[in-house]
Structure formats: C-alpha cells, structure tokens
Biopython code that builds the backbone (N, CA, C, O; Angstrom):
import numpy as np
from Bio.PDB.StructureBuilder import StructureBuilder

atoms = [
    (1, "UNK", "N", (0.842, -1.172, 0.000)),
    (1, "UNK", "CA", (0.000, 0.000, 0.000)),
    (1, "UNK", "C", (0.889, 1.236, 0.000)),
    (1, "UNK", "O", (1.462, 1.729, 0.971)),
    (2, "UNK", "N", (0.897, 1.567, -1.016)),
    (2, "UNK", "CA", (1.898, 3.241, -1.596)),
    (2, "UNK", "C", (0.601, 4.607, -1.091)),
    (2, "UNK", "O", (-0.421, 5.079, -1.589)),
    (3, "UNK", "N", (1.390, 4.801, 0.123)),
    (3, "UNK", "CA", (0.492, 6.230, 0.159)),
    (3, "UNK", "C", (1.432, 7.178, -0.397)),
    (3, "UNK", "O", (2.639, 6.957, -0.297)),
    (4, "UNK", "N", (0.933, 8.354, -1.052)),
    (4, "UNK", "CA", (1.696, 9.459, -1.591)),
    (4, "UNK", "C", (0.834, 10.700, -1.168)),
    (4, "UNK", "O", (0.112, 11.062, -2.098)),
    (5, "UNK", "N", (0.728, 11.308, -0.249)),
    (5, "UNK", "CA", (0.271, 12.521, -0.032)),
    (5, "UNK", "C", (1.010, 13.651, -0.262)),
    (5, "UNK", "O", (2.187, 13.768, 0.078)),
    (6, "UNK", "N", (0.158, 14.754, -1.008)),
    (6, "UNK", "CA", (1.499, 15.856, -0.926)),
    (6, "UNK", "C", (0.979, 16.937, -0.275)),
    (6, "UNK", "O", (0.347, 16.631, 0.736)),
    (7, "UNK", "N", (1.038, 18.093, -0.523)),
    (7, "UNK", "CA", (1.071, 19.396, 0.460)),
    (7, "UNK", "C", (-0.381, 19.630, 0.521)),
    (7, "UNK", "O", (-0.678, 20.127, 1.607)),
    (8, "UNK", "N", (-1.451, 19.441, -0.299)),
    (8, "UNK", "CA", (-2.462, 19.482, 0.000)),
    (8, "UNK", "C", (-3.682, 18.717, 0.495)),
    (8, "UNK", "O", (-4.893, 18.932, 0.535)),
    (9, "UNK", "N", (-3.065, 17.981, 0.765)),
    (9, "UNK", "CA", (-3.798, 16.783, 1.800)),
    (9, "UNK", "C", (-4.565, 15.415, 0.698)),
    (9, "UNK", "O", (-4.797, 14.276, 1.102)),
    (10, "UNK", "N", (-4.737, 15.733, -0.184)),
    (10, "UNK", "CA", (-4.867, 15.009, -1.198)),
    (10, "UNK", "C", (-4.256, 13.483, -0.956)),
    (10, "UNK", "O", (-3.153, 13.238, -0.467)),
    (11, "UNK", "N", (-5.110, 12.639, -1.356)),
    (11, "UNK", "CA", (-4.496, 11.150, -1.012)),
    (11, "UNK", "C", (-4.570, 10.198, -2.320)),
    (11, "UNK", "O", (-5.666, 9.799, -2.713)),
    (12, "UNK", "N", (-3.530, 9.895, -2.892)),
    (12, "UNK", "CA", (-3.491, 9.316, -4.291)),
    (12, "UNK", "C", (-3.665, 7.752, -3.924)),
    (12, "UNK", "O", (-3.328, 6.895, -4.741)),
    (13, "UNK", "N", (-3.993, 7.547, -3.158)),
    (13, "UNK", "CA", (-4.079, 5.849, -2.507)),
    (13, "UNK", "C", (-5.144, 5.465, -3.654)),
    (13, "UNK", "O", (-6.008, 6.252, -4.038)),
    (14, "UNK", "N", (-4.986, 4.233, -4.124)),
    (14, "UNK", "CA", (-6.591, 4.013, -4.879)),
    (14, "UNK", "C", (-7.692, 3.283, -3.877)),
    (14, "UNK", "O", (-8.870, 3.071, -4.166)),
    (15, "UNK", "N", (-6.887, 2.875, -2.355)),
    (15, "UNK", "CA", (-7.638, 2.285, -1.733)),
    (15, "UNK", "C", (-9.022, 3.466, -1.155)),
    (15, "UNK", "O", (-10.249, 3.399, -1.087)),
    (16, "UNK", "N", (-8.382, 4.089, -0.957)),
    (16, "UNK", "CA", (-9.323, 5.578, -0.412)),
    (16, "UNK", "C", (-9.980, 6.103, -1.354)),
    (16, "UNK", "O", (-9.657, 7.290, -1.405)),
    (17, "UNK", "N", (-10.858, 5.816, -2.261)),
    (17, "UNK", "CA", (-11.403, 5.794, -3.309)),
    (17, "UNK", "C", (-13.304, 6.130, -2.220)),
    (17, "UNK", "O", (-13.984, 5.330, -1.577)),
    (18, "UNK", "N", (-13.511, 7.632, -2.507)),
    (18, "UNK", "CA", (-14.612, 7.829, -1.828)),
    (18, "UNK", "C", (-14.416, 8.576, -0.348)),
    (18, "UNK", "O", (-15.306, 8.984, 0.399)),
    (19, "UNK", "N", (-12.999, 8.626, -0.165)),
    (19, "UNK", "CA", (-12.622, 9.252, 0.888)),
    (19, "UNK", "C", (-12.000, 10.991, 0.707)),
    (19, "UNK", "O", (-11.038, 11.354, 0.031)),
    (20, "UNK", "N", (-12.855, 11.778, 1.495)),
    (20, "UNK", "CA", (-12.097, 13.101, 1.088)),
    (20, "UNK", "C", (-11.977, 13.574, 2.597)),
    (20, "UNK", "O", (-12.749, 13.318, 3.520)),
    (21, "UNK", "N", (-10.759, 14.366, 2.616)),
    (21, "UNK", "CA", (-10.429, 15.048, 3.569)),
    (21, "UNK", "C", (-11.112, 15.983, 4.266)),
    (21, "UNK", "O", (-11.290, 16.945, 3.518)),
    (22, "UNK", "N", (-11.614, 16.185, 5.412)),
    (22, "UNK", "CA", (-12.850, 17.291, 5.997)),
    (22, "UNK", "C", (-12.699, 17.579, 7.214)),
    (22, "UNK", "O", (-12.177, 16.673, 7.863)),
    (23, "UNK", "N", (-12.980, 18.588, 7.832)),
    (23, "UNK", "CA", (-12.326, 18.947, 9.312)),
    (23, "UNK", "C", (-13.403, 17.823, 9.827)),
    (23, "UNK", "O", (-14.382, 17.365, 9.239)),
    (24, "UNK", "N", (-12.790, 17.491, 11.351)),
    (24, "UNK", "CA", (-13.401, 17.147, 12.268)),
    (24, "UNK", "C", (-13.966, 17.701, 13.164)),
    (24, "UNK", "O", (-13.241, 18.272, 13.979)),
    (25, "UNK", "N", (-15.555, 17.757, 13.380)),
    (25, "UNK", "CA", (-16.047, 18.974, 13.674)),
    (25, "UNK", "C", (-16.929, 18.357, 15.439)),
    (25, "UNK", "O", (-17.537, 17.299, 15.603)),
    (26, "UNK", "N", (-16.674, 19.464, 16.481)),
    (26, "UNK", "CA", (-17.069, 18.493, 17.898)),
    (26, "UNK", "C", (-18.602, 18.126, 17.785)),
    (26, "UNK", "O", (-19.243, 18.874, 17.047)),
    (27, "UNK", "N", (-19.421, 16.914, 18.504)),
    (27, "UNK", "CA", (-20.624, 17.354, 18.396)),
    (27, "UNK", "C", (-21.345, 18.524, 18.494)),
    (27, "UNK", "O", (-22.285, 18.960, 17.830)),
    (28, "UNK", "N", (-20.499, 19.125, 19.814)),
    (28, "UNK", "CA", (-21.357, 20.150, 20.593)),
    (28, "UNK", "C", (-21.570, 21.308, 19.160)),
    (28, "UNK", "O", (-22.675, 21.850, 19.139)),
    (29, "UNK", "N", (-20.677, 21.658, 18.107)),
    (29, "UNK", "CA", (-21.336, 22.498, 16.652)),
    (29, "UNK", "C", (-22.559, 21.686, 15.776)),
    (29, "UNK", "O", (-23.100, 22.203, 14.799)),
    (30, "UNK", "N", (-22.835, 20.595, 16.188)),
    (30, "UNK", "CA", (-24.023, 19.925, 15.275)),
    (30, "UNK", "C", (-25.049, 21.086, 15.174)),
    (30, "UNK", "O", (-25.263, 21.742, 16.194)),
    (31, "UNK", "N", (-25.648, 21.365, 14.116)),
    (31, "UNK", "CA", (-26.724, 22.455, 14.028)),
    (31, "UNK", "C", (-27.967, 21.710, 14.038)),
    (31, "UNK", "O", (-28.073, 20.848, 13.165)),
    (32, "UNK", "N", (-28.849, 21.853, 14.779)),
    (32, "UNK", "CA", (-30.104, 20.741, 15.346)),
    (32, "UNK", "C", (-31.344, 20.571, 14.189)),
    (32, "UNK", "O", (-32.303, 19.801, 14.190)),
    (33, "UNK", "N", (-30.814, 21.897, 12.927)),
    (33, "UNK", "CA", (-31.989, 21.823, 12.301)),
    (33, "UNK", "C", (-31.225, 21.104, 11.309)),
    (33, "UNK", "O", (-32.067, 21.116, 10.412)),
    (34, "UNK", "N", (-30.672, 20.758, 11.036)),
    (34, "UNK", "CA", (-30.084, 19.520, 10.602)),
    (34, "UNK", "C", (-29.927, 18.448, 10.426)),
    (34, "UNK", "O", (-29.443, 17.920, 9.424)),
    (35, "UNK", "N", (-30.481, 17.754, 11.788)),
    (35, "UNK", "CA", (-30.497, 16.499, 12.197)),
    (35, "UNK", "C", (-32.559, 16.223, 11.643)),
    (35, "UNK", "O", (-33.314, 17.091, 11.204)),
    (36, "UNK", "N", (-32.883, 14.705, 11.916)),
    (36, "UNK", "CA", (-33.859, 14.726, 11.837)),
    (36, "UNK", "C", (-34.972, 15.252, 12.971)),
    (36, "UNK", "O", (-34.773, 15.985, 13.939)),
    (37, "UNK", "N", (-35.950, 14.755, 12.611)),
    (37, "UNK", "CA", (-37.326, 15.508, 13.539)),
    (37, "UNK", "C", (-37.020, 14.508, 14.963)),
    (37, "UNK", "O", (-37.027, 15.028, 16.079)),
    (38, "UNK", "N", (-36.795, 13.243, 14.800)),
    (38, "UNK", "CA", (-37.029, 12.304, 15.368)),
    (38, "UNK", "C", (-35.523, 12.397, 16.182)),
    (38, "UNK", "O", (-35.475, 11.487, 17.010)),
    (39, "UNK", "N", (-34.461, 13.112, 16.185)),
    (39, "UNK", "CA", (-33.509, 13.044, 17.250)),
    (39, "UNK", "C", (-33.478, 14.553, 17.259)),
    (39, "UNK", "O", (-32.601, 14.597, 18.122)),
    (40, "UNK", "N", (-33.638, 15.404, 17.090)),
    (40, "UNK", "CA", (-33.600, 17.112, 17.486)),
    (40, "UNK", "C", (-33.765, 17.189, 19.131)),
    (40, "UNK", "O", (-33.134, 17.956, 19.858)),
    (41, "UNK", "N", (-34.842, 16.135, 19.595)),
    (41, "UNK", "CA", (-35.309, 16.905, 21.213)),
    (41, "UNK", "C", (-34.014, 16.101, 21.904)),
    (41, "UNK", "O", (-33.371, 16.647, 22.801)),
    (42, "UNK", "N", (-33.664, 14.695, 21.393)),
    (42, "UNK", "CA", (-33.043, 13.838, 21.910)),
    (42, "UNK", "C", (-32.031, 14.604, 22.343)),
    (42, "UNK", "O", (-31.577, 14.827, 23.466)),
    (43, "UNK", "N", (-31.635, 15.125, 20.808)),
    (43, "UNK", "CA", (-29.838, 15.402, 20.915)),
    (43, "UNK", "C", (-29.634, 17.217, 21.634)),
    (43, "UNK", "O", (-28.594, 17.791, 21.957)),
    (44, "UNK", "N", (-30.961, 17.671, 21.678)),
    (44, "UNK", "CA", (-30.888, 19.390, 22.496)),
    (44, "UNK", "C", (-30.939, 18.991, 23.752)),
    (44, "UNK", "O", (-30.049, 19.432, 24.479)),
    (45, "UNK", "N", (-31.997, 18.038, 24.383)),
    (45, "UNK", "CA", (-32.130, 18.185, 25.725)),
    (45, "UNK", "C", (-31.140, 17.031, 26.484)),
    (45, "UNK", "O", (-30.846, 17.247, 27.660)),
    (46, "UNK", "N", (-30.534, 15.595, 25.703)),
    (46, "UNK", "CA", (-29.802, 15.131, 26.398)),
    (46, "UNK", "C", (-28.038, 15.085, 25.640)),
    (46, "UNK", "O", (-27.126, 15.115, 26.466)),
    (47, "UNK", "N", (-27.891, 15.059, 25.081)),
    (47, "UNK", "CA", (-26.135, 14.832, 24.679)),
    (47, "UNK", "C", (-25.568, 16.825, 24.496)),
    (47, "UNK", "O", (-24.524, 17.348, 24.885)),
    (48, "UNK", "N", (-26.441, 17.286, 23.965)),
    (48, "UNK", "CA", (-25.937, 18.778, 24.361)),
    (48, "UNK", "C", (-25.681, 19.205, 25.580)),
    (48, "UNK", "O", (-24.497, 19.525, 25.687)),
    (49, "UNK", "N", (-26.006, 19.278, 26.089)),
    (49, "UNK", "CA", (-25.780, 19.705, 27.717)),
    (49, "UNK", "C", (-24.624, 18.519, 28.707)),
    (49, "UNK", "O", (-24.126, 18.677, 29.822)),
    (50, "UNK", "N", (-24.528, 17.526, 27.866)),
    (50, "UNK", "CA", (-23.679, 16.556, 28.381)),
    (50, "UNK", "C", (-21.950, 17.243, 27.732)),
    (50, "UNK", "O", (-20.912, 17.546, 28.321)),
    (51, "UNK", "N", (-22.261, 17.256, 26.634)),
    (51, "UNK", "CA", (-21.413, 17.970, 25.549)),
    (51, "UNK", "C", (-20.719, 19.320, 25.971)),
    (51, "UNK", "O", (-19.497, 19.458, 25.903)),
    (52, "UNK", "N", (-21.292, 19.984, 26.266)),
    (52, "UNK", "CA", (-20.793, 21.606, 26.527)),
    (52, "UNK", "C", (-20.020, 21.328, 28.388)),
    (52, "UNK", "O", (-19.072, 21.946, 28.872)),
    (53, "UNK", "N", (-20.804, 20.273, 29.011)),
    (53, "UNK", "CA", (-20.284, 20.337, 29.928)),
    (53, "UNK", "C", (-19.059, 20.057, 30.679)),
    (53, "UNK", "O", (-18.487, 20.588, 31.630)),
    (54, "UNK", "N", (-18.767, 18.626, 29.622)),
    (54, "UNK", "CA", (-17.683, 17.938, 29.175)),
    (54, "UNK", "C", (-16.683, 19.355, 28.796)),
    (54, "UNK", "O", (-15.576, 19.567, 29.288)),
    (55, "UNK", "N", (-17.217, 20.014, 28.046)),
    (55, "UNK", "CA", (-16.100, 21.060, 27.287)),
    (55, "UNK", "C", (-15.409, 21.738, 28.288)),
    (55, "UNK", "O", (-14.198, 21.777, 28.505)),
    (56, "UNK", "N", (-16.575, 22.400, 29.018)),
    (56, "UNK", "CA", (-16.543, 23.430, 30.359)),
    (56, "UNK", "C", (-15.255, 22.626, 30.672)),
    (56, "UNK", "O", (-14.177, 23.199, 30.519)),
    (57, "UNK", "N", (-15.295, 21.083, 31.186)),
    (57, "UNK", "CA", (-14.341, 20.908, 32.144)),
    (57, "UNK", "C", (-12.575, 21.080, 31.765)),
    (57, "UNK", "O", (-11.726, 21.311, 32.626)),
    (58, "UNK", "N", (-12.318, 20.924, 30.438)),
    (58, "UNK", "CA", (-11.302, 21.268, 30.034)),
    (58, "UNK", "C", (-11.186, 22.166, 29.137)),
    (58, "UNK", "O", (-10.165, 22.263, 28.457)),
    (59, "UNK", "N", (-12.347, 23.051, 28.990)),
    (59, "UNK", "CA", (-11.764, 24.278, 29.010)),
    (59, "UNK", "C", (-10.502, 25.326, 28.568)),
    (59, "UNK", "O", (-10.321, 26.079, 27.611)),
    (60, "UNK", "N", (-9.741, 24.975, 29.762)),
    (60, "UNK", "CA", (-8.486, 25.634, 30.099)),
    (60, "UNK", "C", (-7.080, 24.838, 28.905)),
    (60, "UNK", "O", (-6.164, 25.295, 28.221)),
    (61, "UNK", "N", (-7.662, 23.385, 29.226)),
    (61, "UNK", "CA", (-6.737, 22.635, 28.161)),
    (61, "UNK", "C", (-6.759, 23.149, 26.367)),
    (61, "UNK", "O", (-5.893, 23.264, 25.500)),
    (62, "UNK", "N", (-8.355, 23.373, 26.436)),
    (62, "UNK", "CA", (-8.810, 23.544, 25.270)),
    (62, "UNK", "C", (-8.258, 25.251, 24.485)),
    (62, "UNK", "O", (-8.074, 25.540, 23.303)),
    (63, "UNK", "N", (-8.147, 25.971, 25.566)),
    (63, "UNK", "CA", (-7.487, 27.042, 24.947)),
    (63, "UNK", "C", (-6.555, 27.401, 25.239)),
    (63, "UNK", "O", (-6.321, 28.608, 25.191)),
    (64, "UNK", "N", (-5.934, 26.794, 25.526)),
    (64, "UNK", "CA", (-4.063, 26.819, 26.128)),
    (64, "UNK", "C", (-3.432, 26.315, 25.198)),
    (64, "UNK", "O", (-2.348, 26.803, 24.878)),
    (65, "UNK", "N", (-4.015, 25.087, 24.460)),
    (65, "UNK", "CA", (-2.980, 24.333, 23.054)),
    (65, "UNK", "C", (-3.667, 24.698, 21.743)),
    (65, "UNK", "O", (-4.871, 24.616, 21.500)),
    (66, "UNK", "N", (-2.433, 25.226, 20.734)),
    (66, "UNK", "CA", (-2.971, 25.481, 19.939)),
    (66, "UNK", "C", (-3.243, 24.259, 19.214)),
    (66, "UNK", "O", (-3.034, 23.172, 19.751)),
    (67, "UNK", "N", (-3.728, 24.361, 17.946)),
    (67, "UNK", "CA", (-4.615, 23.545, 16.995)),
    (67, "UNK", "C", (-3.016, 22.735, 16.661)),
    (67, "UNK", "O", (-2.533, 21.752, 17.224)),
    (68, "UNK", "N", (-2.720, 23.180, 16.067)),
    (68, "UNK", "CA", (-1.392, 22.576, 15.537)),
    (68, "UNK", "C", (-0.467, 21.104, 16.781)),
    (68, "UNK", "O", (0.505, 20.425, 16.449)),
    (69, "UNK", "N", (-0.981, 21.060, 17.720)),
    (69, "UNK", "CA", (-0.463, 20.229, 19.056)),
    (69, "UNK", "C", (-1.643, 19.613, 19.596)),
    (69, "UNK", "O", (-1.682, 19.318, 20.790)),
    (70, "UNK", "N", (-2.980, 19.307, 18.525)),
    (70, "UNK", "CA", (-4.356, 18.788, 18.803)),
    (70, "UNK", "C", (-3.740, 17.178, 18.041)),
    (70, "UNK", "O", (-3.351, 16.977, 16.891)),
    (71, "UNK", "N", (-3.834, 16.394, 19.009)),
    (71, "UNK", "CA", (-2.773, 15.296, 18.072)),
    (71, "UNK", "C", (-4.446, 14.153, 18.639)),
    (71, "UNK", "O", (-5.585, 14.563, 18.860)),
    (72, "UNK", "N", (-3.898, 12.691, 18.707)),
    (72, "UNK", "CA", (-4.464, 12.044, 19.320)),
    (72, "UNK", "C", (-4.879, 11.461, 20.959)),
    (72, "UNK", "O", (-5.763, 10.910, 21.614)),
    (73, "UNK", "N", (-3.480, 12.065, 21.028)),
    (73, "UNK", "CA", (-2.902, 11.452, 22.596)),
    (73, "UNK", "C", (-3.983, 13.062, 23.220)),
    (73, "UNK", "O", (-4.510, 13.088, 24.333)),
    (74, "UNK", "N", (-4.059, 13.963, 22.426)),
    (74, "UNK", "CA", (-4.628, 15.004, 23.166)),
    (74, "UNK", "C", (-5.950, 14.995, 23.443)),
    (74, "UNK", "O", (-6.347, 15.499, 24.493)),
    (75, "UNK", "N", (-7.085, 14.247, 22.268)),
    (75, "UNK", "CA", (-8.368, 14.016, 22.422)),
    (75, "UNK", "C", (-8.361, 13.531, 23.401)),
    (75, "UNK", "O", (-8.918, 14.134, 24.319)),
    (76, "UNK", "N", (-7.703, 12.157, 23.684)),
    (76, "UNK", "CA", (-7.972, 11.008, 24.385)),
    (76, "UNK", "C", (-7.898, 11.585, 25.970)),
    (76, "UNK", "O", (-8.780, 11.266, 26.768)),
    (77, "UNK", "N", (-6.920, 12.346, 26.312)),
    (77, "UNK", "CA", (-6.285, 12.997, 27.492)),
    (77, "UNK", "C", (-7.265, 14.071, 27.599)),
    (77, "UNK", "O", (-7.117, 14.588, 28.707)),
    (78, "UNK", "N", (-8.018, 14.527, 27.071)),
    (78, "UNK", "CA", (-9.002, 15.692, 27.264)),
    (78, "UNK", "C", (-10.378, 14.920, 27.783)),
    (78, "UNK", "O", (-10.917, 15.031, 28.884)),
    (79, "UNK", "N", (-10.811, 14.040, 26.565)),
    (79, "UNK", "CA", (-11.664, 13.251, 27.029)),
    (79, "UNK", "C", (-11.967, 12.625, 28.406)),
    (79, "UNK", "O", (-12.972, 12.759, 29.104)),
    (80, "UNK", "N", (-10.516, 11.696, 28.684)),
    (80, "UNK", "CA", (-10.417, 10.829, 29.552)),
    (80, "UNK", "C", (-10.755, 11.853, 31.227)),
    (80, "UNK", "O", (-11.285, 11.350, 32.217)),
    (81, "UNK", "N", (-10.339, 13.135, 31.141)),
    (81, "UNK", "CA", (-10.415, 14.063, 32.347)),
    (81, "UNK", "C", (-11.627, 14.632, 32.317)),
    (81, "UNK", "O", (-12.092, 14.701, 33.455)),
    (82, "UNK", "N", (-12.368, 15.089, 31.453)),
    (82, "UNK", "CA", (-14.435, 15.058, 31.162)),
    (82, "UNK", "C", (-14.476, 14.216, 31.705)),
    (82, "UNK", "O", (-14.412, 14.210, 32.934)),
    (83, "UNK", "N", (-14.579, 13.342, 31.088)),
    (83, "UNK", "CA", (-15.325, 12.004, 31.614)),
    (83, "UNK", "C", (-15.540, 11.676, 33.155)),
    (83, "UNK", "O", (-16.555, 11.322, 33.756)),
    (84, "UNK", "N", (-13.671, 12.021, 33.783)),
    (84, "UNK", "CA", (-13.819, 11.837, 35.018)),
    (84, "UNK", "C", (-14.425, 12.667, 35.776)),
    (84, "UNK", "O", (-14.922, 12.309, 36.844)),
    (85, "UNK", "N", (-14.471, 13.868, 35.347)),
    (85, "UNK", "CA", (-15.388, 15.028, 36.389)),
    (85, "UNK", "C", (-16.929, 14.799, 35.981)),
    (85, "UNK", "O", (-17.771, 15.147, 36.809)),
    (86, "UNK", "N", (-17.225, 14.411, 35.139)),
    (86, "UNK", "CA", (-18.411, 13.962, 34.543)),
    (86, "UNK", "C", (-19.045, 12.842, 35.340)),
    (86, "UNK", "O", (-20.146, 13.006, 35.866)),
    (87, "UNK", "N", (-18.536, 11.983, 35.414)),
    (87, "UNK", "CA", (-18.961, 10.925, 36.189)),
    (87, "UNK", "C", (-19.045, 11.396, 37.995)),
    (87, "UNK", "O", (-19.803, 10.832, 38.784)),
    (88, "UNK", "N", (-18.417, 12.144, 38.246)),
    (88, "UNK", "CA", (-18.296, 12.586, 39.602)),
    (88, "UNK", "C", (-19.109, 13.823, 39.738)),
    (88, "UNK", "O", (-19.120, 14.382, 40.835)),
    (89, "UNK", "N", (-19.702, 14.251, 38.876)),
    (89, "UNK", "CA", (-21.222, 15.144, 39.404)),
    (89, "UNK", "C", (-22.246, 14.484, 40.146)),
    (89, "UNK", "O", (-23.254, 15.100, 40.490)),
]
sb = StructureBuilder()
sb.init_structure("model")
sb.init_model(0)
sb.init_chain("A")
sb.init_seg("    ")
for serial, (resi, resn, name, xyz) in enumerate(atoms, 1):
    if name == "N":
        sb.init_residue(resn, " ", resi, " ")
    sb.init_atom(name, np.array(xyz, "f"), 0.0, 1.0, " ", f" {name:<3s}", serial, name[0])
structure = sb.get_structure()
C-alpha cells in the first residue's frame, strides 16, 4: 500500500477511493436543524448539555494548546479528564 500525499492533503491511494479530507467537527457544533425531527429533542435536551459540559471541564486545556499540538494522545487525554469530572457530578 503506496500512500503518496502531498502538500495538500490530497491522497493518491486508490484504496481511499470515496474518501475526502474534511475537518473534524465536535458534536457540541451539530446544528439541530439539521439532524432529523425524530432526534432534534433527543440530541438538544440530552447529549448537548452533556457535551458543553464535558467542554466546560477542560476548558483551560482547550485554549491553552494550539490547533497545531491537537494530536491524538490530546483528544484522548481531554476526554479521559471530562469524563472523570463527569462521572463525579
């Protein structure tokens, strides 16, 4: 498997055929009129407020590192510390 990517993110793989490059965007920006009729109340009154709260808790992490040092180990480490104050409400 020959990956060749070059400066524009572009992926000449033929395996990735249907795959395009797109930011990764948090839930908490989902726009509700967007979603269907049938999860709108779901996703406003229960995973939003779960979502923003989660954020609240790291926060400080969240605007202290820039984008460029948003790796994997950083989701996971952001996550993993939500979660724990999350669970301890």
């Amino acid at each position: 498997n020959n990956n060749n990517n070059n400066n524009n993110g572009d992926n000449d793989d033929d395996d990735d055929e249907g795959v395009i490059d797109a930011p990764i965007r948090p839930l908490r920006f989902v726009n509700t009129s967007d979603l269907p009729q049938s999860l709108k109340k779901k996703f406003k009154d229960g995973w939003r407020p779960i979502l923003l709260s989660m954020q609240g808790d790291v926060a400080d992490m969240l605007q202290s590192t820039p984008v460029s040092e948003v790796d994997e180990k950083f989701v996971l480490e952001t996550y993993e510390i939500a979660m724990k104050k999350l669970l301890a409400k």
